[in-house]
Structures are given as C-alpha cells and as structure tokens.
C-alpha positions in Angstrom: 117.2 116.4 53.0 117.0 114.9 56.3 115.3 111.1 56.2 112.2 111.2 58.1 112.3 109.0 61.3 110.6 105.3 60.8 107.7 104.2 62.4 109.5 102.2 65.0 111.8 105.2 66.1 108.4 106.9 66.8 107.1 103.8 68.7 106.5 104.9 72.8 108.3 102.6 75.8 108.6 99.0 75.3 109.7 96.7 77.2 113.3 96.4 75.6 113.5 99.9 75.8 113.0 100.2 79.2 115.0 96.9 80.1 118.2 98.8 78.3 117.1 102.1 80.0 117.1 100.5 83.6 119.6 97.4 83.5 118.3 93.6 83.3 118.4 93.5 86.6 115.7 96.5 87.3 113.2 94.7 84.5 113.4 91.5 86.2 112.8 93.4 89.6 109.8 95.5 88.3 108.5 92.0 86.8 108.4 90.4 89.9 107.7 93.4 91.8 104.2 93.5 89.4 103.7 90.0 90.3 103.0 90.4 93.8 101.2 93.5 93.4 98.6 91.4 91.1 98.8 89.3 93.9 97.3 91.1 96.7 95.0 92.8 94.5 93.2 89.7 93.4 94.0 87.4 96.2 90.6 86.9 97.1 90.5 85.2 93.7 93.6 83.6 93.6 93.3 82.3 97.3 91.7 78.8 97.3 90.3 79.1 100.8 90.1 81.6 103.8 93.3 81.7 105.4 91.5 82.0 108.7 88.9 79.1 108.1 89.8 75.4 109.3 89.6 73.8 106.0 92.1 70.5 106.6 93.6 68.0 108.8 96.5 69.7 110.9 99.7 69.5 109.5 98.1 67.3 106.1 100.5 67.0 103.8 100.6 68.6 100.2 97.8 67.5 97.9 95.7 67.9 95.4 92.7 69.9 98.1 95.9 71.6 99.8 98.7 72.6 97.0 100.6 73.9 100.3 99.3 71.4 102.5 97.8 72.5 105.7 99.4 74.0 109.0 99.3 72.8 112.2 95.7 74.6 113.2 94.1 73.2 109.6 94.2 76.1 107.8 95.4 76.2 104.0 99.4 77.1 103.7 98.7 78.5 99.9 95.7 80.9 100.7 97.8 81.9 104.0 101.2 82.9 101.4 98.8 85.2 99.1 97.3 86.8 101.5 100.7 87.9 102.8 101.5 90.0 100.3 98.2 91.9 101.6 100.8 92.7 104.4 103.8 93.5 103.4 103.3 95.0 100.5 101.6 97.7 102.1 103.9 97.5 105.1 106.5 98.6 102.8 104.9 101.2 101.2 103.6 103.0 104.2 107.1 102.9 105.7 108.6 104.2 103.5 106.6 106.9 102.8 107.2 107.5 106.5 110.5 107.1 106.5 111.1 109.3 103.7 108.6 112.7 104.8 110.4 112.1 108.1 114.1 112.2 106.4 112.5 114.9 104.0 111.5 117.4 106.7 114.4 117.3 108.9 116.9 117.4 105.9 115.6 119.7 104.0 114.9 122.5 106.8 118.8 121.9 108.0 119.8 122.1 104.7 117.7 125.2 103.9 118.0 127.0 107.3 122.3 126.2 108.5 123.4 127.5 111.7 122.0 126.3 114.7 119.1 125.2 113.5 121.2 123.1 111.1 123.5 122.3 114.4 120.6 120.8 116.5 118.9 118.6 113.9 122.0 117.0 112.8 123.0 116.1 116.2 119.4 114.6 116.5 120.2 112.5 113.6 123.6 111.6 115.0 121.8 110.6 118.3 119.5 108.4 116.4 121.9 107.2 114.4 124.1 105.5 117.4 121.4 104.4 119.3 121.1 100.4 119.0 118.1 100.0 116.7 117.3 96.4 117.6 116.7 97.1 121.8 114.2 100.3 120.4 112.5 97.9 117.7 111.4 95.8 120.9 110.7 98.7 123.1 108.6 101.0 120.7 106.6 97.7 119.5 105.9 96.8 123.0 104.9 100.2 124.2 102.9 101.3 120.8 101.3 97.8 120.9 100.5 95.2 117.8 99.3 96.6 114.4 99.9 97.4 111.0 99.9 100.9 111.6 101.6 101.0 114.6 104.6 99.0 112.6 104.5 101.5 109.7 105.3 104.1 112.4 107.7 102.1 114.5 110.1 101.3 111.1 109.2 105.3 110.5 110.7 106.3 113.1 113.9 104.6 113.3 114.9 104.6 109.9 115.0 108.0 108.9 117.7 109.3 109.9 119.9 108.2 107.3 117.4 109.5 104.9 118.0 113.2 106.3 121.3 113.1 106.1 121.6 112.7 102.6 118.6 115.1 102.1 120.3 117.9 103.3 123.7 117.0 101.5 121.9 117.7 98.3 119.6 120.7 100.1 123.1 122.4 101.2 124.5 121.9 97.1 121.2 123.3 95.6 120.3 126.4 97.8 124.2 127.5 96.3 122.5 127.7 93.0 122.2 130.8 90.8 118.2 130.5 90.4 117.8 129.8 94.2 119.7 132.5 95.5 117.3 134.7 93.1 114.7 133.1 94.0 115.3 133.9 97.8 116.6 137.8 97.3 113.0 138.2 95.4 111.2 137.4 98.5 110.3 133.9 97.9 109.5 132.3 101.5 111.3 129.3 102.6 108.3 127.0 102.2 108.2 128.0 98.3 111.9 127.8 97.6 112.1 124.2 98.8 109.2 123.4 97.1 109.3 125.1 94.3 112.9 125.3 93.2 115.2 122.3 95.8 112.5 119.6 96.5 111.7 119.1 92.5 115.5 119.0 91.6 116.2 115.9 93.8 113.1 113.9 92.8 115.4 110.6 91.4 116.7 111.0 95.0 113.5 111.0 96.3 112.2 107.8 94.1 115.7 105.9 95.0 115.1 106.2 98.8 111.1 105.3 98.7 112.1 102.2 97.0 115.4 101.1 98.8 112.9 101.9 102.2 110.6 99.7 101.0 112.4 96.8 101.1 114.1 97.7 104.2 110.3 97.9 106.0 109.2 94.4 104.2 112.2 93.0 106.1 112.0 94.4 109.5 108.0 93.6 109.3 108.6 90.2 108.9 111.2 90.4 111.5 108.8 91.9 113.9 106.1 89.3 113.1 108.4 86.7 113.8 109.7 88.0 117.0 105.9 88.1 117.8 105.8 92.2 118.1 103.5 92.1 115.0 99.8 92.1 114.7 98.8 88.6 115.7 95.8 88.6 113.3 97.2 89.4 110.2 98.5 86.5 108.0 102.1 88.0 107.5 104.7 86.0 106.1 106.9 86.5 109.4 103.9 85.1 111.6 104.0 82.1 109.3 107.3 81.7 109.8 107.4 82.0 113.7 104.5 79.5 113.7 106.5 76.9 111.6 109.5 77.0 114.0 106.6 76.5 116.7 106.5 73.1 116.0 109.1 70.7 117.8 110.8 68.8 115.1 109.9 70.4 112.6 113.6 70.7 110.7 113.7 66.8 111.8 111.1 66.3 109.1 109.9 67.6 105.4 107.8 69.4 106.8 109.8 72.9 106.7 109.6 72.5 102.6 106.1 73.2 102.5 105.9 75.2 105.6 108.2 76.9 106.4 110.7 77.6 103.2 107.6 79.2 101.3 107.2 82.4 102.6 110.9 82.5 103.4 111.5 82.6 99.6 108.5 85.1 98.9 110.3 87.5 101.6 113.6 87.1 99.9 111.8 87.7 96.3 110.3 90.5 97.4 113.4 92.3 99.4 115.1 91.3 95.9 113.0 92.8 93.5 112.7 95.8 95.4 116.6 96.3 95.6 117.3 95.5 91.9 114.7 98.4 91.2 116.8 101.0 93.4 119.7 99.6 91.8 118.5 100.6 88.3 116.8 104.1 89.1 120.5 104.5 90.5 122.0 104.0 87.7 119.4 105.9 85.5 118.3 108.8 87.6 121.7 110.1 89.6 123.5 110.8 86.4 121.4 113.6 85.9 121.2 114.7 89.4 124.9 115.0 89.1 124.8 117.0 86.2 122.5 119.5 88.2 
C-alpha cells in the first residue's frame, strides 16, 4: 500500500523551494528586485523630505537632519534616491513592454507569413540592427523631446530588433508542428493560430526577454538622464548623477561618497537584480521550451 504523502510534501511554494527551482542567484535578484518595488510604492513614506523642496544648506554634509546630506541646490540626497526608483522602475517596465510587442509583431508575422513578407521585415531588422544606436539615442531624444514617455518609446524603438529576430526563430520551429499545420488546414486565421496555438508555446521566451529588457531600459534611462536628453523634472538617478559631476572638484573631495556613488550603486543593484532573474527563468523555463 502506497504511504500517503506528508504534510510538508503537500505544503505550496516556499521560499527554498523556489530558491532551488530558480538558482541562488534568481532568489537574491527577486529579493532585491521586491525591494525597490516597496520602494517606490511607499516612498512618499519612506522619503524624509520633498526631493524638490529646499530643505538644507547646499552641499551640507551628512547628518543626523540629512542621512544623505544635501546637494548643491539644498535639497535632501536620501528623499532624491527613493524617489528614483519612481523612475526607473517604471522606465523599465514600459520599455520593455515596448520593446517586446515591437519584437513580437514583426517576428511573429515573418515567422508566420515567409516569403517576401518574411524577406522585407528581416531586412528591416538587419537595417536596424547596423545602424549605430548611440548617434539615434541622441537624435530621436532631441527630436521627440524630454519625458518619461517619450524615453519609454525612444529605448522601444531601438531595441527591438534583436527581440524579433529570435521571435520568429521559434515562430518558424512551431508553425512546423503537427497541431499547427491542423490547425491552419481547418481554417483557423492567422491572427488565431499565433495566438491561440504559437504565441502561448513561447511564453518562458516571452518572460525571459520582458525581464532582460528591463534592465537594458533602466540603464539606457539613466544614460539618457545623464547625457541631459531626459526629462529635467523628474528625480532620476542619471540626473543625480550628471548634477554631481556638475560640480568642479567634486572627485577632489568626499563629497562623491554621499553624492554621487549612491545612486550609482542603486543603478548597478537594480541592472543586477534584474539580470540574475533572466538568468534563472533561463535556466528554468527554456528546458521545456526545448522539449516543445
């Protein structure tokens, strides 16, 4: 007679199970990921001042009124870093969701359609693909103007190309399947097939690139903001930065390790985080689209 499972064999997801499932690494990176998600939904709370009031001397030092210290206009350093994550965190997201319905459409209708129309796109994506990205970051953020939106569509738009091309790799593999080709000889449209039978089977696909975009966009946000192509208003870790390098001297003294090596590290934490998640839905999700 079979023994009947215990309790603890029952038990749903914890967070052992799911740090074997996804790799150390992918815990950690969720961990910190949550972090600055709690963050920017509570910074109002956590924020010890308005970022955009005057509240201190300029440039005061770290203290017990300014944890941070205060930058050179008077305005709290701390309150300035948690609000940030109100901008790249959904920076990131919005990119990549951009990035990745971009990539989606064209690879997935030149995967699905072959011949010329299959021809053209991909030497769209090959045109995009050689073109120097930095010159067209500076010229579509000049031309489209500052904004959080207007970044969201600037990263959009030159980063999905890659994104197609592997899109319609797996599009090509699946539309060669059994089910599909029955699917398509019963009448099933286009639109239906992909989304009822292709689009579904490379969902870990689809979860791998939203998250490996994401901390490609937090990077080239805060690359923007520093070049001074971002939104001027918005109290972006890349603006902080740019502002700290402002100041004449400013490696000369101590000031850079209150100013401006903060939201240097919270940029690198977050690009971190970010990639060790990818890293372990790679590990745990293209297995089985492999096996498909």
């Amino acid at each position: 007679m079979r023994a009947m499972p215990r309790p603890a064999q029952r038990a749903g997801v914890t967070p052992l199970r799911l740090a074997s499932a996804l790799g150390t690494d992918a815990f950690l990176g969720s961990i910190v990921l949550a972090l600055f998600v709690l963050v920017a939904l509570f910074a109002p709370l956590l924020a010890p001042y308005d970022p955009h009031q005057f509240v201190g001397q300029p440039l005061e030092r770290p203290g017990p009124d300014h944890r941070l210290g205060a930058n050179d206009a008077g305005q709290d350093i701390l309150s300035e870093l948690i609000y940030g994550t109100r901008i790249s965190l959904p920076v990131g997201l919005g990119a990549a969701v951009g990035t990745m319905a971009l990539g989606m459409l064209v690879g997935s209708v030149a995967g699905y359609a072959g011949g010329w129309l299959d021809d053209l796109l991909m030497r769209i994506v090959d045109v995009m693909m050689t073109l120097p990205r930095l010159p067209l970051l500076i010229l579509l953020a000049a031309y489209l103007g500052s904004g959080l939106i207007q970044t969201m569509v600037i990263i959009s738009l030159l980063f999905w190309p890659a994104t197609a091309r592997v899109i319609r790799a797996q599009v090509q593999s699946l539309r060669q399947r059994g089910y599909v080709k029955m699917a398509r000889n019963f009448g099933g449209s286009p639109g239906y097939v992909l989304a009822r039978h292709i689009l579904p089977q490379i969902g870990p696909l689809i979860a791998f690139g939203l998250v490996t975009a994401a901390g490609r966009a937090v990077a080239m946000e805060a690359g923007l903001a520093f070049l001074g192509l971002g939104d001027p208003t918005a109290k972006s870790w890349g603006l902080m930065m740019r502002f700290a390098l402002d100041l004449p001297g400013l490696l000369l003294t101590d000031r850079w390790l209150w100013w401006l090596l903060p939201p240097g590290l919270c940029i690198t934490l977050l690009i971190l985080a970010l990639t060790f998640v990818g890293m372990g839905l790679e590990r745990h999700l293209q297995p089985r689209l492999k096996r498909r």
